[in-house]
C-alpha positions as CSV (number, residue, x, y, z in Angstrom):
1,X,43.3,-13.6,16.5
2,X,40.8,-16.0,15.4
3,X,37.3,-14.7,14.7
4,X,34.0,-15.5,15.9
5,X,31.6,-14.6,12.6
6,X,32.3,-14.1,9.4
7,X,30.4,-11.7,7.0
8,X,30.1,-12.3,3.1
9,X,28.2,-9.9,0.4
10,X,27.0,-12.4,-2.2
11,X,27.2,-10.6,-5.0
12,X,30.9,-9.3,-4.7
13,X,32.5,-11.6,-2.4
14,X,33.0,-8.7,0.2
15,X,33.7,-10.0,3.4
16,X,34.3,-8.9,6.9
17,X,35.5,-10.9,10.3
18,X,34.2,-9.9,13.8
19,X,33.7,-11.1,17.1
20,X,30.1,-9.8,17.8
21,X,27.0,-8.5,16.0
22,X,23.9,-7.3,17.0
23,X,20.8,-7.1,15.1
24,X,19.5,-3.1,15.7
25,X,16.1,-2.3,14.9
26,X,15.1,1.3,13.8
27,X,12.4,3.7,14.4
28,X,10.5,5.6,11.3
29,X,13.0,8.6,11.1
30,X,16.1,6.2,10.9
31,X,17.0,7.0,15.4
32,X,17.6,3.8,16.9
33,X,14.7,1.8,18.3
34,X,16.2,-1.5,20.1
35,X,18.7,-4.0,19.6
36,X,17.5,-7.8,19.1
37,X,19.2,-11.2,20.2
38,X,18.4,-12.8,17.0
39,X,18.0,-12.0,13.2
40,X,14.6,-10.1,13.0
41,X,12.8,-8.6,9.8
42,X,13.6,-4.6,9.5
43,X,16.6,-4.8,11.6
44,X,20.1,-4.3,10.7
45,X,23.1,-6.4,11.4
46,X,26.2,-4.7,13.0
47,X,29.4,-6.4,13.3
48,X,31.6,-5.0,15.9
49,X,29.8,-2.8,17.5
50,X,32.0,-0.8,19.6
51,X,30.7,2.7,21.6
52,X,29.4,4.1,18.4
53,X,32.1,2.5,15.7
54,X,31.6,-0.4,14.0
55,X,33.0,-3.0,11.2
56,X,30.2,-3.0,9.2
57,X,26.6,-2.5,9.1
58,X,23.8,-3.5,6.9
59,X,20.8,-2.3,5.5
60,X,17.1,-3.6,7.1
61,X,17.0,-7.5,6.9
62,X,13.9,-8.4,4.3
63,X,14.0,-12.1,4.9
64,X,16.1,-14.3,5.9
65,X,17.1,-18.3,6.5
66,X,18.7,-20.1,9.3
67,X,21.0,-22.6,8.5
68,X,23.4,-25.0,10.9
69,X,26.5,-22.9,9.9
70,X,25.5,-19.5,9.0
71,X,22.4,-17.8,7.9
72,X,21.6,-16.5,4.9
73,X,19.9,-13.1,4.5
74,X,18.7,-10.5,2.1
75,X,18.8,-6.6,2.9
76,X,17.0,-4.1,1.3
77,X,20.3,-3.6,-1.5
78,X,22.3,-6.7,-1.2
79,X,21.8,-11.0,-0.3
80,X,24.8,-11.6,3.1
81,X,26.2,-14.8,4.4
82,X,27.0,-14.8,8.1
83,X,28.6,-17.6,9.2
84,X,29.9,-19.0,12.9
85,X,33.3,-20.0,13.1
């Protein structure tokens, strides 16, 4: 099965394959707030986000930059690299 994204942690090389993601804002007391069609500050990425499972899910975005192939973001713990295949 060929993937659509591809998800690297910087400093470990950790990386993960899905075919979607969201970006999933939070409210205040950590309940979910709304999801988002594009990389937004405070919101997490989730990659395969499937009826309450998922792949893999990152902390809040604290900035981030948009690149032809991927983008390049840092969390509030770790730097990602999420590129389109």
């Amino acid at each position: 099965m060929k993937h659509k994204y591809k998800l690297v942690r910087t400093k470990d090389n950790l990386t993960k394959y899905g075919n979607t993601i969201a970006w999933v804002g939070w409210n205040e007391d950590s309940t979910f707030k709304e999801r988002y069609d594009d990389i937004t500050i405070g919101a997490s990425l989730v990659l395969d986000f499937f009826y309450g499972d998922f792949n893999w899910m990152t902390t809040q975005v604290v900035s981030f930059d948009e690149q032809d192939d991927c983008i390049t973001f840092m969390t509030k713990n770790s730097e990602y690299k999420l590129y389109y295949l």
